[in-house]
C-alpha positions in Angstrom: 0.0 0.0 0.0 1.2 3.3 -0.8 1.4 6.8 1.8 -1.4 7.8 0.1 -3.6 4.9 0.5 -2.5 3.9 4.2 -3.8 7.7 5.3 -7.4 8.5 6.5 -9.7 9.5 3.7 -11.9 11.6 5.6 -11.7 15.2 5.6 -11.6 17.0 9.1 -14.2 20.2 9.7 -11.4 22.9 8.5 -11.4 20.7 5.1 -8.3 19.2 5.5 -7.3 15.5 4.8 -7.0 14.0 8.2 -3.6 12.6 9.0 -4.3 9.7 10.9 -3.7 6.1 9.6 -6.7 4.2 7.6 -8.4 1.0 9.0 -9.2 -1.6 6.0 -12.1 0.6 5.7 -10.2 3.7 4.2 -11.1 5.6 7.2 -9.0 6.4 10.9 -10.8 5.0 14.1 -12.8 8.7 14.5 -13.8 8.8 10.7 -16.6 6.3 8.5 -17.8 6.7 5.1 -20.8 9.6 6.2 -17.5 12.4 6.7 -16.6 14.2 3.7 -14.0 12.5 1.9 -11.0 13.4 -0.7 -12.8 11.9 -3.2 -16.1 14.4 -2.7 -13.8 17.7 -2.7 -11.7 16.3 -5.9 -15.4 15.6 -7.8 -16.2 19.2 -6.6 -13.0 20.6 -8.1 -13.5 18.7 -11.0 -16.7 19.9 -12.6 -15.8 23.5 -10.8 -12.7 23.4 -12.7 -14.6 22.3 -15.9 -17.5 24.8 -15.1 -14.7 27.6 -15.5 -13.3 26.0 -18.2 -16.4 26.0 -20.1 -17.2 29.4 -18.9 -13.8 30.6 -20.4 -14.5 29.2 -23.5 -18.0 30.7 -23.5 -16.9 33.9 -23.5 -13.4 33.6 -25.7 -16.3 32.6 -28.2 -18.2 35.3 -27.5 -15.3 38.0 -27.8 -14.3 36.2 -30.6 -18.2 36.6 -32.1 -18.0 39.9 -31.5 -14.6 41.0 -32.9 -15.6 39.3 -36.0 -18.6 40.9 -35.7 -16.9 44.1 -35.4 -14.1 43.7 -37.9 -17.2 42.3 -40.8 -19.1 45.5 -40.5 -16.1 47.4 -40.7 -14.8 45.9 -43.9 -18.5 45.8 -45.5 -18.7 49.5 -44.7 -15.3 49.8 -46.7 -15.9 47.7 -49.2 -19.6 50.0 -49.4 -17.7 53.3 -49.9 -15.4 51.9 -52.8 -12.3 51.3 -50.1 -10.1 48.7 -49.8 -7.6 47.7 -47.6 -4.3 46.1 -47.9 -5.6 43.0 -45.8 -8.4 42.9 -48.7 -5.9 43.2 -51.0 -4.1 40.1 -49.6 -6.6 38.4 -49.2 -7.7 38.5 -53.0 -4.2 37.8 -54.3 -4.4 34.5 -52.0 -7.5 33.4 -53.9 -7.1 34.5 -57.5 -3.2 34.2 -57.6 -2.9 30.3 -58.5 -5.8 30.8 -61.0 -4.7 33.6 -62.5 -1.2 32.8 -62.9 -1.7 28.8 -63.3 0.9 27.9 -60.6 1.0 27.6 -56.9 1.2 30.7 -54.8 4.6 30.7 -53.3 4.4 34.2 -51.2 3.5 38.0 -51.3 6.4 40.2 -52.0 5.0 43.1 -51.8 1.4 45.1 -51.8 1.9 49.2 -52.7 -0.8 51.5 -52.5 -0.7 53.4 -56.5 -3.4 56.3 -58.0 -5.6 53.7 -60.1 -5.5 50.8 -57.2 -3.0 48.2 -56.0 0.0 46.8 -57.0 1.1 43.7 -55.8 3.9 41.3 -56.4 3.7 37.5 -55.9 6.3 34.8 -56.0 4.7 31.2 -57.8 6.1 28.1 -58.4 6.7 27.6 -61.6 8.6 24.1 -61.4 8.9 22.1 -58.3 11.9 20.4 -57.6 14.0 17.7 -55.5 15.6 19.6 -53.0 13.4 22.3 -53.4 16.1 25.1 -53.7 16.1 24.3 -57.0 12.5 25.2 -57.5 11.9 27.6 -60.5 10.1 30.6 -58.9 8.2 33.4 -61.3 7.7 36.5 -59.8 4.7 37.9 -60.6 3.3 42.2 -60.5 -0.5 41.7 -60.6 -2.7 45.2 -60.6 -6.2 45.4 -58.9 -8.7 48.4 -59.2 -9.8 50.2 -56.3 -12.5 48.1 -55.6 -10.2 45.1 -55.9 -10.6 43.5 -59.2 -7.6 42.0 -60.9 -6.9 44.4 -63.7 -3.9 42.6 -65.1 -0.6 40.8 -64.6 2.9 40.7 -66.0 5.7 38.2 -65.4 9.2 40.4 -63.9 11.0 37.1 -63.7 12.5 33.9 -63.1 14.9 32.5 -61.1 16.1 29.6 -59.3 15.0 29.8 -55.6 18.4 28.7 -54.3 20.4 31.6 -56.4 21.9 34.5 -55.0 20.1 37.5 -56.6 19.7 41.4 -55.5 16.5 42.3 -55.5 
């Protein structure tokens, strides 16, 4: 039998375990089974501890609804009065890129703000290969209106992913 098991399972009135040695019973000589027991308080702690957990989650959710929520009406409005952020922007490029292009999207380079909308340059993969810094990478400037349709693309070039270049 272990410490554990050879101590009294009872719990004395300040809610401590009691420190006496257990009979075959589980319990001291002054304790039976109708005093509160370790077992009771750990149940207790258990669904308090999972009550708080689900609490917790309850409201992350519910912050989580609501920043959503917040950040939705926010881009509606934006998208409502003709604007368009860079975030927008990305997120476009992330959906139309591959289709556009006909390769995988690799990466975003760079988005820039211009007077007729938004210039952004992609890297794709053009040809994958075995280690994969030989991969043959285009690199992509794709235009968007101010309402964020794609407007047109050129390639700017090719290169080796592995290769020094300066950019």
């Amino acid at each position: 039998m272990s410490e554990a098991e050879e101590q009294c399972r009872a719990l004395t009135e300040g809610g401590e375990r009691c420190s006496r040695p257990a009979q075959d019973d589980g319990f001291c000589y002054q304790h039976d089974s109708n005093d509160q027991t370790i077992d009771d308080v750990d149940e207790g702690t258990n669904n308090n501890a999972e009550e708080r957990e689900d609490d917790d989650v309850s409201q992350e959710t519910n912050e989580s609804e609501t920043a959503e929520a917040d950040e939705n009406t926010a881009d509606e409005q934006a998208e409502q009065n003709g604007e368009f952020d860079v975030m927008d922007v990305r997120e476009t490029i992330e959906d139309v890129a591959s289709d556009l292009v006909g390769h995988p999207l690799d990466g975003i380079i760079e988005i820039s703000a211009d007077d007729d909308g938004w210039q952004v340059v992609v890297e794709m993969v053009e040809r994958s290969s075995i280690p994969d810094t030989q991969d043959i990478l285009g690199q992509y400037a794709v235009s968007l209106d101010e309402s964020g349709d794609v407007t047109g693309y050129r390639l700017r070039e090719r290169y080796r992913r592995g290769d020094d270049r300066e950019q």
